[in-house]
C-alpha positions in Angstrom: 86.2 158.9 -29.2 82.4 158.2 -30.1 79.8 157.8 -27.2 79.2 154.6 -27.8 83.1 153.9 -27.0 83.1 156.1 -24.2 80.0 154.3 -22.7 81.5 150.9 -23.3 84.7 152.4 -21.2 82.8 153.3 -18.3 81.2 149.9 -17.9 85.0 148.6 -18.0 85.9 150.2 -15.1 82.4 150.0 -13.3 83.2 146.7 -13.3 86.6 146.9 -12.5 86.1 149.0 -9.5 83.1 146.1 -8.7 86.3 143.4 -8.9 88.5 144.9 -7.1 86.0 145.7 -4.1 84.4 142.6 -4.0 88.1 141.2 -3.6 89.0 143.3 -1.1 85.6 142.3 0.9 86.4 138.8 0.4 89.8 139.1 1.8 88.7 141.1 4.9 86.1 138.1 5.4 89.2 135.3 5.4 91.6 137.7 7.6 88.2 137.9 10.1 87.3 134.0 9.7 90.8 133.2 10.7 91.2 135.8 13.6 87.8 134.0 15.0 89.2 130.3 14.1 92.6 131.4 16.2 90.2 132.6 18.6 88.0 129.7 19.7 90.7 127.0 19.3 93.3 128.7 21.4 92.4 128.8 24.8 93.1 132.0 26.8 96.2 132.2 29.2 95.2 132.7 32.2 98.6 135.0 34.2 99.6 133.1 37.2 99.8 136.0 40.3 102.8 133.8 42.1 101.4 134.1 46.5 103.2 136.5 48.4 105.6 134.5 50.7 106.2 137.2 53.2 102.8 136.8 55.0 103.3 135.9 58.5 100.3 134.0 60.7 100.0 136.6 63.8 101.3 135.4 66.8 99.5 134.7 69.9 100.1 136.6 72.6 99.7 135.2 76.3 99.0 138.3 78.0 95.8 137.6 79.4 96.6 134.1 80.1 96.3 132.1 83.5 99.5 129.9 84.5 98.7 127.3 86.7 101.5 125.1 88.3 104.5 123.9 91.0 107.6 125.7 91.6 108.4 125.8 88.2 105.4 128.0 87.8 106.8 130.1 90.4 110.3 130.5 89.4 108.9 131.5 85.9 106.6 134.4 87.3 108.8 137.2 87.0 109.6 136.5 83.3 105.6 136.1 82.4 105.3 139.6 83.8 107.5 141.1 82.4 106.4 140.1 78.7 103.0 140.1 79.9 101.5 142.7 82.4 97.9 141.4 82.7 98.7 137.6 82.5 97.7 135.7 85.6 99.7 133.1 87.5 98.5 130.7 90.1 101.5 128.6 91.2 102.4 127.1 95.0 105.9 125.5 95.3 106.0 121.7 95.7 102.4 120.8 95.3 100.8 118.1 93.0 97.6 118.0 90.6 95.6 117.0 93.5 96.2 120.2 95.2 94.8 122.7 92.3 91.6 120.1 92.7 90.9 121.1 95.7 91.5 124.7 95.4 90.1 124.5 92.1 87.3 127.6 93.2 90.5 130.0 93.8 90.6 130.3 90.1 89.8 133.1 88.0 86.4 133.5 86.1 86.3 132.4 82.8 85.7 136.0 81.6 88.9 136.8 83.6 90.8 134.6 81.2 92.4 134.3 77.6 93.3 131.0 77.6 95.7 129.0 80.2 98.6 127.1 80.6 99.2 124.1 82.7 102.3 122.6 84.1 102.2 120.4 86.8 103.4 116.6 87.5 107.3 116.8 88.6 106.3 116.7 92.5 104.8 112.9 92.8 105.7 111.7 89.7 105.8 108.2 91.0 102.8 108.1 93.1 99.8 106.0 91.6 97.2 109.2 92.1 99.3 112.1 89.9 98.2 111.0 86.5 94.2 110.6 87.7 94.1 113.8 89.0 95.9 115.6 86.2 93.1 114.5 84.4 90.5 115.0 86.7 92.1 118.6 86.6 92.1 118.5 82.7 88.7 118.1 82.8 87.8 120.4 85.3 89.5 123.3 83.2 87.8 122.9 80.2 84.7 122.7 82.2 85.6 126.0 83.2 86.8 127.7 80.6 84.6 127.3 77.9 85.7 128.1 74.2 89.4 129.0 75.9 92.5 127.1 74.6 94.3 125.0 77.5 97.8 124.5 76.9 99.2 121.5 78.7 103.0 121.4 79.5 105.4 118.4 79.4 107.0 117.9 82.5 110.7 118.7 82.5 112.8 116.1 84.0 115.1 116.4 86.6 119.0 116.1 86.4 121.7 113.9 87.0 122.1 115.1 90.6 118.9 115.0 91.6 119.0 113.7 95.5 114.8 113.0 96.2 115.5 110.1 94.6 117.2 108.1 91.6 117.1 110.7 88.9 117.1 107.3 86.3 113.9 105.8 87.6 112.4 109.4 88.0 113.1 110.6 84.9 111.3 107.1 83.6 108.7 107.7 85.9 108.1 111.5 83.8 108.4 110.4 80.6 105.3 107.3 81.3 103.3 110.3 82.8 104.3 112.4 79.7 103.0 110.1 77.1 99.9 110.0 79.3 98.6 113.2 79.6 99.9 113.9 76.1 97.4 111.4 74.7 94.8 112.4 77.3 94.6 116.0 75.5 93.6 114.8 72.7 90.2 114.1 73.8 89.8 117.5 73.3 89.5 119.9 70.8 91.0 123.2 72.3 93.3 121.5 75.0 97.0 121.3 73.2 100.1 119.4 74.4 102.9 121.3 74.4 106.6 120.8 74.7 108.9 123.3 76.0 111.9 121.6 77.0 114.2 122.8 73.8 117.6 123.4 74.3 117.2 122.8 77.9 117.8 119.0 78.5 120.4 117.1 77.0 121.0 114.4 75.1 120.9 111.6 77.3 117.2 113.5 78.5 118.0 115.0 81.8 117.5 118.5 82.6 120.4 121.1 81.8 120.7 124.0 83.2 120.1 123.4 87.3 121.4 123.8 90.3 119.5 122.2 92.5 118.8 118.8 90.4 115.0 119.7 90.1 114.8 123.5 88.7 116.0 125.6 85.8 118.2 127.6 86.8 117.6 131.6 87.1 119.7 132.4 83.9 117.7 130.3 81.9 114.0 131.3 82.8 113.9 133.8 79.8 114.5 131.1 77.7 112.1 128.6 79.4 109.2 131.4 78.3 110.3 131.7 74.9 109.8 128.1 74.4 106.6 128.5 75.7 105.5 130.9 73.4 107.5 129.2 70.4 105.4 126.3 71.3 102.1 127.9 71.4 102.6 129.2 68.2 103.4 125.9 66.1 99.9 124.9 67.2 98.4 127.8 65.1 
């Protein structure tokens, strides 16, 4: 083969080899333009982390607290020490909201206190003066005890053999009262109405377990406190 072929040759597959680059270049530019098109027009998934559903709220513990009440109050006091050793109860049998009033200065210190829990209302439930003064006492404890929550109960009503007086009329007497002070706590923002009658009135709204007409009955004071502190803890 003469030079002149040979030269001729090699600028054949100069540009050959020129072709065939340049058209692999090109191609790796049109693979890369469409990876970036897919890019921007698809919007990214975003992986959903699903909230774990075992979390529990913590529950509130009334060891601490201050009871204040009746009988009711009194009955109960075994069974809020026993769950709770430094809770403090302040409870007289058969006395009114009028009383705690006027021994309003027997009362713990606020720095004493967790938070308190009120029932009161079955003794006098008729009388024109219980409802003002649960109020006036309302008032007073949150005067008292600043930035502490005030749990207010409802009053339990009595039974169906309830001698003081007409358990019908009573009972109507409570539940006025009831609706009362129920609307009354909400003219504050840590005092909390709080209903811990379940399972221990029936149907026809008279109270269950008794034996006297008036009282829970001693088998049932366990369950009395766990309603309390169920009821506490739907407020959270």
């Amino acid at each position: 083969m003469s030079r002149l072929k040979r030269k001729k040759l090699r600028k054949k597959n100069k540009k050959r080899i020129i072709l065939v680059i340049l058209s692999l270049m090109l191609t790796a530019l049109a693979l890369g333009v469409t990876a970036i098109s897919k890019e921007v027009t698809s919007p990214k998934t975003i992986p959903h982390t699903p909230k774990p559903s075992n979390i529990k709220k913590e529950s509130i513990n009334l060891d601490g607290y201050l009871f204040i009440g009746d009988s009711y109050t009194v009955l109960l006091g075994e069974t809020i020490k026993k769950h709770n050793s430094n809770a403090l109860i302040k409870a007289v049998s058969g006395v009114q909201p009028g009383y705690w009033l006027e021994h309003f200065s027997e009362l713990p210190k606020n720095s004493e206190v967790k938070g308190v829990v009120l029932l009161i209302g079955v003794n006098g439930a008729t009388y024109s003066d219980n409802i003002p003064n649960k109020e006036k006492l309302i008032d007073s404890l949150v005067k008292k005890y600043k930035s502490k929550t005030i749990y207010v109960q409802e009053v339990f009503p009595v039974g169906k053999h309830f001698e003081s007086a007409d358990p019908e009329n009573f009972n109507e007497a409570i539940d006025k009262n009831n609706e009362t002070t129920k609307k009354y706590c909400n003219h504050y923002d840590n005092v909390f109405y709080i209903d811990a009658t379940n399972n221990l009135i029936t149907e026809d709204g008279y109270l269950k377990f008794t034996n006297d007409g008036l009282h829970i009955s001693s088998h049932k004071q366990e369950t009395f406190y766990k309603n309390i502190v169920s009821a506490v803890n739907k407020i959270k």
